[in-house]
Structures are given as C-alpha cells and as structure tokens.
MDTraj code that builds the backbone (N, CA, C; nanometers):
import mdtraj as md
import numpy as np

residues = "UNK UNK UNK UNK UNK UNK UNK UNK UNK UNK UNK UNK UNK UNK UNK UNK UNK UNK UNK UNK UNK UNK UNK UNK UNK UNK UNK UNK UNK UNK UNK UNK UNK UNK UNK UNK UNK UNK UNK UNK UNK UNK UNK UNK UNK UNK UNK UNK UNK UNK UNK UNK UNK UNK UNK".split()
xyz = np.array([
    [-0.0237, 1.1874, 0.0977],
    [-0.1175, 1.2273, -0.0054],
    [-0.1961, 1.3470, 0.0487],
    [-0.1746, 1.4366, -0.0624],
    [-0.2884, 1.5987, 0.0272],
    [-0.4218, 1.5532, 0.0004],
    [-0.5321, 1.6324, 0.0840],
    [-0.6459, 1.6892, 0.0220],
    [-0.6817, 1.6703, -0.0853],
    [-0.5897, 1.7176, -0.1869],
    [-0.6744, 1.7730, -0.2631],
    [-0.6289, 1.6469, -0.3934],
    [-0.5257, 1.5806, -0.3714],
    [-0.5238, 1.4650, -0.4335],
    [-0.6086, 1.3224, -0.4347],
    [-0.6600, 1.3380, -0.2817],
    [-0.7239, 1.2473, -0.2595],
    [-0.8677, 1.2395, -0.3017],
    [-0.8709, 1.3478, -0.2948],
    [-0.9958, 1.4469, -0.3611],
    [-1.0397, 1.3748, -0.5201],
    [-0.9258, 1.3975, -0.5452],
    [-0.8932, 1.3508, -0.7512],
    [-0.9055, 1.2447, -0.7717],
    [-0.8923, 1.1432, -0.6250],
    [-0.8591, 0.9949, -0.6727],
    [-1.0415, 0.9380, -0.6358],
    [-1.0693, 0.9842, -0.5513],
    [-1.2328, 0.9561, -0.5049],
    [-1.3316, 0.9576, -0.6141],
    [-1.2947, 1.1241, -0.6860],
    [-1.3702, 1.1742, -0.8283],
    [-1.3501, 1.0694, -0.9319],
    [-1.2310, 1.0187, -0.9546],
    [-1.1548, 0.9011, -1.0662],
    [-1.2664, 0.8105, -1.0480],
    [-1.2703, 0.7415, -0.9692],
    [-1.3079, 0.6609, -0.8932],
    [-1.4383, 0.6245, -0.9177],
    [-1.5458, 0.7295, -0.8352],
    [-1.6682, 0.7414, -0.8826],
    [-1.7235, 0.7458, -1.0430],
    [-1.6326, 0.8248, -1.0993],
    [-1.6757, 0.8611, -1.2581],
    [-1.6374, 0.7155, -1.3360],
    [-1.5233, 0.6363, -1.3068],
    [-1.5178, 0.5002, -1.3456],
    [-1.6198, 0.4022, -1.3127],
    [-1.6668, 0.4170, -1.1991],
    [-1.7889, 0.3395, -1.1881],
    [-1.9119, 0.3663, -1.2032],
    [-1.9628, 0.5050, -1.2442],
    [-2.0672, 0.5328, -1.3452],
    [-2.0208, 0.4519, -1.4673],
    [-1.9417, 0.5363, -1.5469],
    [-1.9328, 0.4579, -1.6588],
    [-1.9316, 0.3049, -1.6475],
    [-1.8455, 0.2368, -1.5673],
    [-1.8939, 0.1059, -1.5750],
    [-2.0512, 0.0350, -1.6160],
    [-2.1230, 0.1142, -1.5055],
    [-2.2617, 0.0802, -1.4630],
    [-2.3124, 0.1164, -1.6027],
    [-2.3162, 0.1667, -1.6753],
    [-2.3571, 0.2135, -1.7993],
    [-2.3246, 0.0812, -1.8914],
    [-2.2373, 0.0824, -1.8658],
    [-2.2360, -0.0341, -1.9843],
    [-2.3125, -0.1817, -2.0361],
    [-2.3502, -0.2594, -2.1095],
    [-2.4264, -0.3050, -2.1531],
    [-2.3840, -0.4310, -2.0621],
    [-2.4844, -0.5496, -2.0616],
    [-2.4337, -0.6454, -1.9845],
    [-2.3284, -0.7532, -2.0573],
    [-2.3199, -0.7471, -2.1338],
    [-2.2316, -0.8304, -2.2107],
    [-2.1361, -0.7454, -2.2383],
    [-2.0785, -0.6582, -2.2401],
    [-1.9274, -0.5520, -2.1846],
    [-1.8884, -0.5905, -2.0725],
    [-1.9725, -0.5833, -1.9878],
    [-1.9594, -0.6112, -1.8483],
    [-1.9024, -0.7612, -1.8498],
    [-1.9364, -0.8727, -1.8990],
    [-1.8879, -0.9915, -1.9407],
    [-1.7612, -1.0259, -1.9626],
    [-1.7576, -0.9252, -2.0565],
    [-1.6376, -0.8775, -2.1664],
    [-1.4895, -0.8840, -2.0661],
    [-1.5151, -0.7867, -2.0100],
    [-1.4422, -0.7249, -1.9303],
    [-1.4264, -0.8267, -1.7363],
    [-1.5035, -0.8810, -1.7184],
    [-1.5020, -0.9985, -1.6445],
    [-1.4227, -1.1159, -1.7039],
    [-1.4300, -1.1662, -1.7869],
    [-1.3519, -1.2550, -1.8211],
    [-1.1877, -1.2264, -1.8802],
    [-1.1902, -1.1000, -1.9276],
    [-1.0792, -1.0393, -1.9468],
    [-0.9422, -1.0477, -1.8422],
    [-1.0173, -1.0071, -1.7303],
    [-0.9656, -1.0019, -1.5688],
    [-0.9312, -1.1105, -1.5373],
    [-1.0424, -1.2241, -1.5451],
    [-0.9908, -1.3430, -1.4854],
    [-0.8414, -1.4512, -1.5721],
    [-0.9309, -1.3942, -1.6803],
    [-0.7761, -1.4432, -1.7751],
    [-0.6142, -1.3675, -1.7258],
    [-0.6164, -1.2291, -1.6883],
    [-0.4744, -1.1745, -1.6525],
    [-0.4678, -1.2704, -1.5246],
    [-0.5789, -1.2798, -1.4227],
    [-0.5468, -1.3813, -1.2507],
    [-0.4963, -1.4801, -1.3440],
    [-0.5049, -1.5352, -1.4374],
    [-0.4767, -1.6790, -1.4135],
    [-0.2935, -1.7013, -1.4915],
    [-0.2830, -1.6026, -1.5367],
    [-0.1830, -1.5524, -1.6055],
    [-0.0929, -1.5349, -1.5011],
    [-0.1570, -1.4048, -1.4261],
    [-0.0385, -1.3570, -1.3125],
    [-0.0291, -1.4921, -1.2167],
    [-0.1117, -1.5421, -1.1786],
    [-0.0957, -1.6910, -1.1022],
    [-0.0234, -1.7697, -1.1153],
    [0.0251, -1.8025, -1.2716],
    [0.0538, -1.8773, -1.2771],
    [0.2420, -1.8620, -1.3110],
    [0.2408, -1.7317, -1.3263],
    [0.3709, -1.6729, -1.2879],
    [0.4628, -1.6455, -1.1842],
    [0.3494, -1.6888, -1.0631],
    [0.3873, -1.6124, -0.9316],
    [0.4729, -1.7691, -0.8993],
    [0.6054, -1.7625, -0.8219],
    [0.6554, -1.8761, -0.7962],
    [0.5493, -1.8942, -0.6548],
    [0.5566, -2.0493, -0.6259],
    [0.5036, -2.1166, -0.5256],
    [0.5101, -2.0559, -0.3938],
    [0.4257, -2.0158, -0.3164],
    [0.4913, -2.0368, -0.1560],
    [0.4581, -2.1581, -0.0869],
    [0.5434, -2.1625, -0.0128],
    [0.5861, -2.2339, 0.1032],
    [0.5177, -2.2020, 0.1761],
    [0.5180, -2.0848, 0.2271],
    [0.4134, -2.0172, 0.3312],
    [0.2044, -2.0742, 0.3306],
    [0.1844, -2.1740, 0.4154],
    [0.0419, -2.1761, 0.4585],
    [-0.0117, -2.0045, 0.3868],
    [-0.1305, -2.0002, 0.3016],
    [-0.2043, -1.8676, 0.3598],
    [-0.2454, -1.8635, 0.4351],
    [-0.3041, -1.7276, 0.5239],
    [-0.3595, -1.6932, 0.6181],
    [-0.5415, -1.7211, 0.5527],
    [-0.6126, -1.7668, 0.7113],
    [-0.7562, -1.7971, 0.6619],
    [-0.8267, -1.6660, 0.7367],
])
top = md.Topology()
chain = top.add_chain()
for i, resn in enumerate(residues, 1):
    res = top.add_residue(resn, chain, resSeq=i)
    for name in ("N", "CA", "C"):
        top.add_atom(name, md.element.get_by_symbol(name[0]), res)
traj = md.Trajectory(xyz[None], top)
C-alpha cells in the first residue's frame, strides 16, 4: 500500500467517524443493533470449531 493510499484510507476513516459522532443517539442504537443482528447471523453460519479458542 503507497503513501498516498494510506493517506485516503486514514481521511475515510476519520470523516466516517465524525459523521458517526454526529448522529443522534438513537441512530447510534439503530445502527448498534443492526451489527449485532449480522454477528449473530454470521455466527451462526460459521461451521463449529473443534479448535479450543485462544484466551
């Protein structure tokens, strides 16, 4: 990744989380529960491991 891409992704970045912060607290809600609904979605798609996680 150059300079000057990384550059672009920092700017993305920051300007997404202004706008976030802007938003009302119940957007913010909105959008929290939104998320947890795709985790529980993608979770529950993911086949099992076998594998202990790491603590």
């Amino acid at each position: 990744m150059t300079s000057w891409e990384m550059k672009a992704v920092l700017d993305s970045k920051k300007k997404m989380r202004t706008r976030l912060a802007a938003l009302p607290y119940a957007e913010k809600l909105r959008l929290l529960e939104a998320m947890r609904e795709r985790h529980l979605s993608i979770s529950a798609a993911r086949p099992k491991s076998t594998v202990a996680p790491l603590k």
